[in-house]
Every structure is written in C-alpha cells, then in structure tokens.
Backbone as CSV, one residue per row, in Angstrom:
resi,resn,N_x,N_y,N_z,CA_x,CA_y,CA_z,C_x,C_y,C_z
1,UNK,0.819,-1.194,0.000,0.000,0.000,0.000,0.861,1.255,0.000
2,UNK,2.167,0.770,0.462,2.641,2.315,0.573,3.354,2.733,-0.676
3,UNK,3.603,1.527,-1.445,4.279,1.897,-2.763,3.338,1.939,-3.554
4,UNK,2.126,1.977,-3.365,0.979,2.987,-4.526,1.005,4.321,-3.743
5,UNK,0.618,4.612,-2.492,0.592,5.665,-2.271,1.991,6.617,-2.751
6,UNK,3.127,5.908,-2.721,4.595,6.767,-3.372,3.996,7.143,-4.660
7,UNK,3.623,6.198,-5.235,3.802,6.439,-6.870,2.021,7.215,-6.974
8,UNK,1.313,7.269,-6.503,-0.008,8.680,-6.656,0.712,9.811,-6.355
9,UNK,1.843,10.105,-5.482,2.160,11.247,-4.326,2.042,12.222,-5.793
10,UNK,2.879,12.165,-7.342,2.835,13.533,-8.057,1.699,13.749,-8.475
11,UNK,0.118,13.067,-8.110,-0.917,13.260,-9.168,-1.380,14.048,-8.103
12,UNK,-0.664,14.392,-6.489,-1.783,15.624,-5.746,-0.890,17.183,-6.377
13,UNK,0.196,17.120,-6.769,0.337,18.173,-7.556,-0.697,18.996,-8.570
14,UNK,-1.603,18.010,-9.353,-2.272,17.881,-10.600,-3.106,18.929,-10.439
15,UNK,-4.157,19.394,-9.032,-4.803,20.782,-9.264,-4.384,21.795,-8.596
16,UNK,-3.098,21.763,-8.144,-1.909,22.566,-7.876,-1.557,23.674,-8.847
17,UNK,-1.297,22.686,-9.862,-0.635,23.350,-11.309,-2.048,23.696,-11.875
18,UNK,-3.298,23.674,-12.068,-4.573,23.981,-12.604,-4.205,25.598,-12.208
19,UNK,-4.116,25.832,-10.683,-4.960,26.757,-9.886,-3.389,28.116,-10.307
20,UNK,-2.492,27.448,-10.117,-0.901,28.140,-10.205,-0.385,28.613,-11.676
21,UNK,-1.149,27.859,-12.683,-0.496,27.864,-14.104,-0.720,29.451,-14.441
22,UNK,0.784,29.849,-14.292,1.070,31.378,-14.961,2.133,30.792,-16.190
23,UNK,2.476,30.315,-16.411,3.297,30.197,-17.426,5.113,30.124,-17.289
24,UNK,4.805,29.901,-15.793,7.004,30.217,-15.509,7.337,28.292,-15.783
25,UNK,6.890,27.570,-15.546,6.709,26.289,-15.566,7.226,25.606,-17.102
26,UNK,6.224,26.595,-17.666,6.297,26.025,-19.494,7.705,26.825,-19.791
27,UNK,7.535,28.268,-19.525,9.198,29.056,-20.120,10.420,28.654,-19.155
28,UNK,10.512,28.304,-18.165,11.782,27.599,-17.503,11.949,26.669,-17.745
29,UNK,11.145,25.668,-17.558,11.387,23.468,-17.668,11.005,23.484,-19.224
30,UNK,9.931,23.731,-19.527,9.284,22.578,-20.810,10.003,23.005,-22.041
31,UNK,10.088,24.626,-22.392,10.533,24.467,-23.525,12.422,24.597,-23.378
32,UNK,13.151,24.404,-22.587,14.387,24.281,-22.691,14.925,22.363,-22.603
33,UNK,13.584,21.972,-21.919,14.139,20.391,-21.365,13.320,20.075,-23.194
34,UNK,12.364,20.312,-23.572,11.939,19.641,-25.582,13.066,20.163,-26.137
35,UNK,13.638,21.775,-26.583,14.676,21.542,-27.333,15.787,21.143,-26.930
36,UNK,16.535,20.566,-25.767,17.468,19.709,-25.716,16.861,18.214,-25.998
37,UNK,16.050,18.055,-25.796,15.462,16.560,-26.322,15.078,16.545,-28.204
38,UNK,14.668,17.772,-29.086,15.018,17.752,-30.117,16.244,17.621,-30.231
39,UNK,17.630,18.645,-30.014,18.496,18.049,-30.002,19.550,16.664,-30.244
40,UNK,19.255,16.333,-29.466,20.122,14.600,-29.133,19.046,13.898,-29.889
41,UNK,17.787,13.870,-30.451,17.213,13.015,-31.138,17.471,13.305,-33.058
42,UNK,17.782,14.670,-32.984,18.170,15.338,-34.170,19.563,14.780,-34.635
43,UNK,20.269,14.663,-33.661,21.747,13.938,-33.667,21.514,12.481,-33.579
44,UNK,20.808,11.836,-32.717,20.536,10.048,-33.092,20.212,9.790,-34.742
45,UNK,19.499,10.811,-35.375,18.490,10.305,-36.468,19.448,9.906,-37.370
46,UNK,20.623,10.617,-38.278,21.469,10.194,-38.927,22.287,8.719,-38.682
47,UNK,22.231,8.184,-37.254,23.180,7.406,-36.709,22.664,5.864,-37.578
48,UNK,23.909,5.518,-37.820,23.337,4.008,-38.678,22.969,2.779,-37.635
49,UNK,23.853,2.742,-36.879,23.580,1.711,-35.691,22.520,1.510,-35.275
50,UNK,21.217,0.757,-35.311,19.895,1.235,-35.336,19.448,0.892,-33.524
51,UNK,19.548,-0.403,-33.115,19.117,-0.970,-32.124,19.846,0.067,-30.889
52,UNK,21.037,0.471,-31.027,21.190,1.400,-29.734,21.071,2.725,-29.591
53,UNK,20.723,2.923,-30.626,20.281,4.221,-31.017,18.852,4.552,-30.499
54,UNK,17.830,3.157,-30.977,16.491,3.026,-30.798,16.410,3.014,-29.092
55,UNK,16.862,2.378,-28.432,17.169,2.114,-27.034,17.521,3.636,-26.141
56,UNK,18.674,4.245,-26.758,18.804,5.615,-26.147,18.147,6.574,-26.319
57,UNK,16.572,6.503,-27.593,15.857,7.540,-27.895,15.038,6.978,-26.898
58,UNK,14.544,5.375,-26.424,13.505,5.511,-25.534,13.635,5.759,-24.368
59,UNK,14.866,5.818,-23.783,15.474,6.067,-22.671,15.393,7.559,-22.449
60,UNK,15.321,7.936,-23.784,15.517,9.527,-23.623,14.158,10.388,-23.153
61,UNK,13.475,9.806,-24.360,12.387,10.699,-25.103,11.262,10.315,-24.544
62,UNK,10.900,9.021,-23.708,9.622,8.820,-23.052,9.172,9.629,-21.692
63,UNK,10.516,9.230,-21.106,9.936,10.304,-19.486,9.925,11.775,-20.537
64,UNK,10.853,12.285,-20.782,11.061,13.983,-21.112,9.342,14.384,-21.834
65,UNK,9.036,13.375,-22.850,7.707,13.072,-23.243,6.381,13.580,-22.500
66,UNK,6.770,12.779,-21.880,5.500,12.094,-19.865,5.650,13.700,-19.796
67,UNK,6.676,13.991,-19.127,6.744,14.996,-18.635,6.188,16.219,-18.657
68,UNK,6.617,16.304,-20.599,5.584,17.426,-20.928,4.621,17.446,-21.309
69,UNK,3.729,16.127,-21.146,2.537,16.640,-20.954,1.528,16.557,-19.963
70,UNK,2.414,16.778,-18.961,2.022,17.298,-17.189,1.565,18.964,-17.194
71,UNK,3.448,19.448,-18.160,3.390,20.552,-18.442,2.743,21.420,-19.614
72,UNK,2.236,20.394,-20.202,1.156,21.066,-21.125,-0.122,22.033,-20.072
73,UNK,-0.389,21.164,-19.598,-1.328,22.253,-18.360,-1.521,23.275,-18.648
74,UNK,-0.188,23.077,-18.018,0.454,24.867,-17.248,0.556,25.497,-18.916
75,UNK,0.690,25.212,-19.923,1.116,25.899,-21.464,0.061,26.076,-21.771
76,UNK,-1.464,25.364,-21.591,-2.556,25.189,-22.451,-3.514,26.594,-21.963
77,UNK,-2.988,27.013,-20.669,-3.715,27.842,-19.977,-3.180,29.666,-20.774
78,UNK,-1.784,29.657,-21.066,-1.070,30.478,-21.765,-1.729,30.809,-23.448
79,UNK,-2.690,29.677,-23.496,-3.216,30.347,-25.056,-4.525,31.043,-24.773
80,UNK,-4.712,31.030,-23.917,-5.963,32.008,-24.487,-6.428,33.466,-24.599
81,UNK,-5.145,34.039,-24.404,-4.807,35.590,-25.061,-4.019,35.248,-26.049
82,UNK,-4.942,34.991,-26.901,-4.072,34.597,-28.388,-3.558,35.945,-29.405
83,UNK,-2.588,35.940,-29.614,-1.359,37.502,-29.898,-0.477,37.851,-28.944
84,UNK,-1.054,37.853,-27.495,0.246,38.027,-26.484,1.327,37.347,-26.372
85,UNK,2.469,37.854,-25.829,3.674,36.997,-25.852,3.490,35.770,-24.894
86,UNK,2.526,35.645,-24.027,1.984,34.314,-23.054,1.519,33.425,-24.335
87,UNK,0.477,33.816,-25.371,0.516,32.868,-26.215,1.356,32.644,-26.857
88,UNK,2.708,32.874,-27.415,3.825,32.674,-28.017,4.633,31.901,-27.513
89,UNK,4.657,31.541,-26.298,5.412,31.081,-25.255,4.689,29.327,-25.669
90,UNK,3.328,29.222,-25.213,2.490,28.237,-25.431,2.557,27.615,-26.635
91,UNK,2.666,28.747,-27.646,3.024,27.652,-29.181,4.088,27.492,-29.764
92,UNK,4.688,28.160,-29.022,6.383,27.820,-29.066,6.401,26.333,-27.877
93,UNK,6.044,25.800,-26.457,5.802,24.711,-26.516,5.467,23.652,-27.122
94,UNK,4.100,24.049,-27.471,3.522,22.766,-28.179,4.456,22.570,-29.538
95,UNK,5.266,23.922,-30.176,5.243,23.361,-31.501,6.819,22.170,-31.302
96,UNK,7.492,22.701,-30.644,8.702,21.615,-29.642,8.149,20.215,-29.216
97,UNK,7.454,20.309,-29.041,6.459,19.175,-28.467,5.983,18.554,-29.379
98,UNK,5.308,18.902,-30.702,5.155,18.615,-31.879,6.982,17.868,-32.405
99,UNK,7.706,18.752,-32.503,9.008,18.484,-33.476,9.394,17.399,-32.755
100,UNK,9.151,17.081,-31.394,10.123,16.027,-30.571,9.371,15.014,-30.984
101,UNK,7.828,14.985,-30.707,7.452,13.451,-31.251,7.390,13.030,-32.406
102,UNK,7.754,14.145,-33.564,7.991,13.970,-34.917,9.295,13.146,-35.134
103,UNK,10.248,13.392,-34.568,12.433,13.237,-34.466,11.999,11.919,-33.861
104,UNK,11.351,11.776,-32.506,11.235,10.232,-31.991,10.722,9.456,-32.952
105,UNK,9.545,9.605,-33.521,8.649,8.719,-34.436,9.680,8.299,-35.534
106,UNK,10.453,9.689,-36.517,11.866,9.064,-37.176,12.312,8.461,-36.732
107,UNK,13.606,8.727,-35.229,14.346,7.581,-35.001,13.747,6.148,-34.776
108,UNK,12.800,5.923,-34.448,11.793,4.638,-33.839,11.899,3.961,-35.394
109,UNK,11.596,4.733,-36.148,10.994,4.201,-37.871,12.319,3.658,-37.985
110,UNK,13.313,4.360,-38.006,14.675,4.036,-38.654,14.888,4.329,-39.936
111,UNK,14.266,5.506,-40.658,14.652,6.370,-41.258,15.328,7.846,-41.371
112,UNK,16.550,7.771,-41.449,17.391,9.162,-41.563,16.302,10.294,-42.459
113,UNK,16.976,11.579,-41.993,16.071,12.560,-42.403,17.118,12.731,-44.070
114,UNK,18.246,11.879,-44.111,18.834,12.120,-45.793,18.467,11.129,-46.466
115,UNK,17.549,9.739,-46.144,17.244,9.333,-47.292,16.590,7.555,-46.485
C-alpha cells in the first residue's frame, strides 16, 4: 500500500498546477528540457547503428515526453490571449512538443532525415 501511495504522491500536484499555471513552468522546464530533447534526437536520427540508437531515444524521449505533458497544463492555460507573448510562449511549446514526437517517431521508424 505504501508503494501505490509513493507512486499517486505527483498526481496531488495535478490541481496545484490547474490553480498556479502562470506560465514560468512552461518558459523555464518545458521548452528548454523539448529543445534539448530535439536536439540529441536530431543527432541520433542520422546514426546508422539502429538498435542502440532506438534504445537511447527511448530512454531519452519517453519520461522527457511524460513529462511534458504534465506541463502542457500549465502551457494550455497560456493560449488564451491569443497575440500576447503568453501565447507565443504556449506555441512555441507545443510546436517543440510537436518536433520532438515527430524526431522520436523518425528515429523509432529508422529512417534518416537524408534518405
């Protein structure tokens, strides 16, 4: 019992971040931790070696994944002054968020982006 209660303990965060979501969450963590995760998946994709390559993108790219979309939340709340720089912030997330599961879905396929 107590190792379910460990593993619920981050879902009492969950209307924490509802009630808190200003947007420092998405511009500090989410969009610096997606483009370092574009990154290193941008650099796996060329790699010929397929199986450890495939292994270090899931190692990589699933929690960082999970993650952001905890922090989608906190980003989703940032669009709805759509033109302000709070919404810019938000689709500058998602669109990172977009490119990362695009680079994973490549490396997973095992097609290079040259051919």
């Amino acid at each position: 019992m107590k190792r379910i209660a460990v593993l619920l303990l981050p879902l009492l965060a969950w209307p924490g971040i509802a009630a808190a979501a200003n947007g420092m969450l998405t511009l500090v963590v989410g969009i610096p931790m997606l483009l370092c995760l574009s990154v290193v998946l941008g650099l796996l994709l060329p790699l010929r070696s397929r199986k450890p390559v495939r292994i270090a993108s899931i190692v990589l790219a699933v929690p960082v994944l999970a993650y952001a979309a905890y922090i989608a939340l906190d980003a989703t709340r940032l669009l709805r002054n759509l033109g302000s720089e709070n919404s810019m912030i938000g689709l500058a997330f998602f669109g990172l968020m977009l490119l990362s599961c695009l680079l994973f879905f490549l490396v997973m396929r095992g097609r290079s982006a040259a051919g």
